[in-house]
C-alpha positions in Angstrom: 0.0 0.0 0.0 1.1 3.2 -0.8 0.0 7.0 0.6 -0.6 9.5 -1.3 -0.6 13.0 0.4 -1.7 16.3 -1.7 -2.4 19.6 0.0 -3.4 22.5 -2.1 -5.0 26.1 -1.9 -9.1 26.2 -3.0 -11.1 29.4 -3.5 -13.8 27.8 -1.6 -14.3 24.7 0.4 -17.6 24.5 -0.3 -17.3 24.5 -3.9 -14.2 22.3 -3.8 -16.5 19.9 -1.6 -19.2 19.4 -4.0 -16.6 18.5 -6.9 -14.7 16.1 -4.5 -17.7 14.2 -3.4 -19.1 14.3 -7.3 -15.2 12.5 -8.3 -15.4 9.5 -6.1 -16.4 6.9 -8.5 -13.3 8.1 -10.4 -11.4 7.7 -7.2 -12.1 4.2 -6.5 -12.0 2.8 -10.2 -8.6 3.8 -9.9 -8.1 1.9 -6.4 -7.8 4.6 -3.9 -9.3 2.3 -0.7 -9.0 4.8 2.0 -9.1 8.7 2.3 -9.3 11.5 4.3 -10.0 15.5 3.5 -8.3 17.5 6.2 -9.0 21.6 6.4 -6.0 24.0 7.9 -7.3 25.1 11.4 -7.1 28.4 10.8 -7.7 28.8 7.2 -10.3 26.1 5.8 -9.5 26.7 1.9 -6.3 25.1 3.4 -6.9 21.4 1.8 -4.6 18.3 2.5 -5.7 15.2 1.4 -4.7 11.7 2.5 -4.9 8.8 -0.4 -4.2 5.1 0.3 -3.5 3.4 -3.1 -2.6 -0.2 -3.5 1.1 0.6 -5.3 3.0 3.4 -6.6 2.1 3.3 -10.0 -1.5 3.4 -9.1 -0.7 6.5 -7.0 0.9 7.9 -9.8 -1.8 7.0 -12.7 -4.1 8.4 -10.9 -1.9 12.2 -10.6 -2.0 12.2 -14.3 -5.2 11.3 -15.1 -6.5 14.4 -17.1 -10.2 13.7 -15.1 -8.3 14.6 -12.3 -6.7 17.5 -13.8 -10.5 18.9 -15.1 -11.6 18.0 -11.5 -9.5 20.5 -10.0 -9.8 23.4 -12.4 -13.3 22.6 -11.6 -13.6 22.7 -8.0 -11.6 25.9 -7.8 -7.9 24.7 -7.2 -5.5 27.8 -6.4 -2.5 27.1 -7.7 -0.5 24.1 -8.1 -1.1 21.2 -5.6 1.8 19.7 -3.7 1.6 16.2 -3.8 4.0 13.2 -2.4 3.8 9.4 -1.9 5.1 7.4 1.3 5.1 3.4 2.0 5.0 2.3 5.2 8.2 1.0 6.8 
């Protein structure tokens, strides 16, 4: 298993939200089996993200999968996202 961590800047949670929740078919068809959405405490257009994937090239299919590219222009995305992968050790 493999986690994949992205935190970016959105214009609006809410907005950001809605598109999120509407891309989660695409999110499991590409085997993401666990996640969690995280706002900055004091700032809640402050996303991070938390991704379990079952390898590293699923993690990184799924980065450049041009849905996912739509999907955040969509939902408001400020910015380039910061994105990383970590395996358990």
């Amino acid at each position: 298993m493999v986690t994949l961590f992205v935190r970016h800047r959105v214009a609006d949670y809410q907005t950001w939200r809605s598109v999120y929740d509407e891309f989660f078919t695409t999110r499991s068809s590409v085997g993401v089996t666990a996640e969690a959405v995280y706002q900055g405490a004091s700032d809640p257009n402050d996303v991070t993200l938390i991704l379990t994937l079952p390898t590293v090239p699923a993690a990184q299919a799924f980065l450049e999968n041009p849905e996912l590219a739509a999907a955040l222009q969509k939902a408001g995305v400020v910015g380039a996202p910061a994105a990383w992968l970590a395996t358990k050790t």
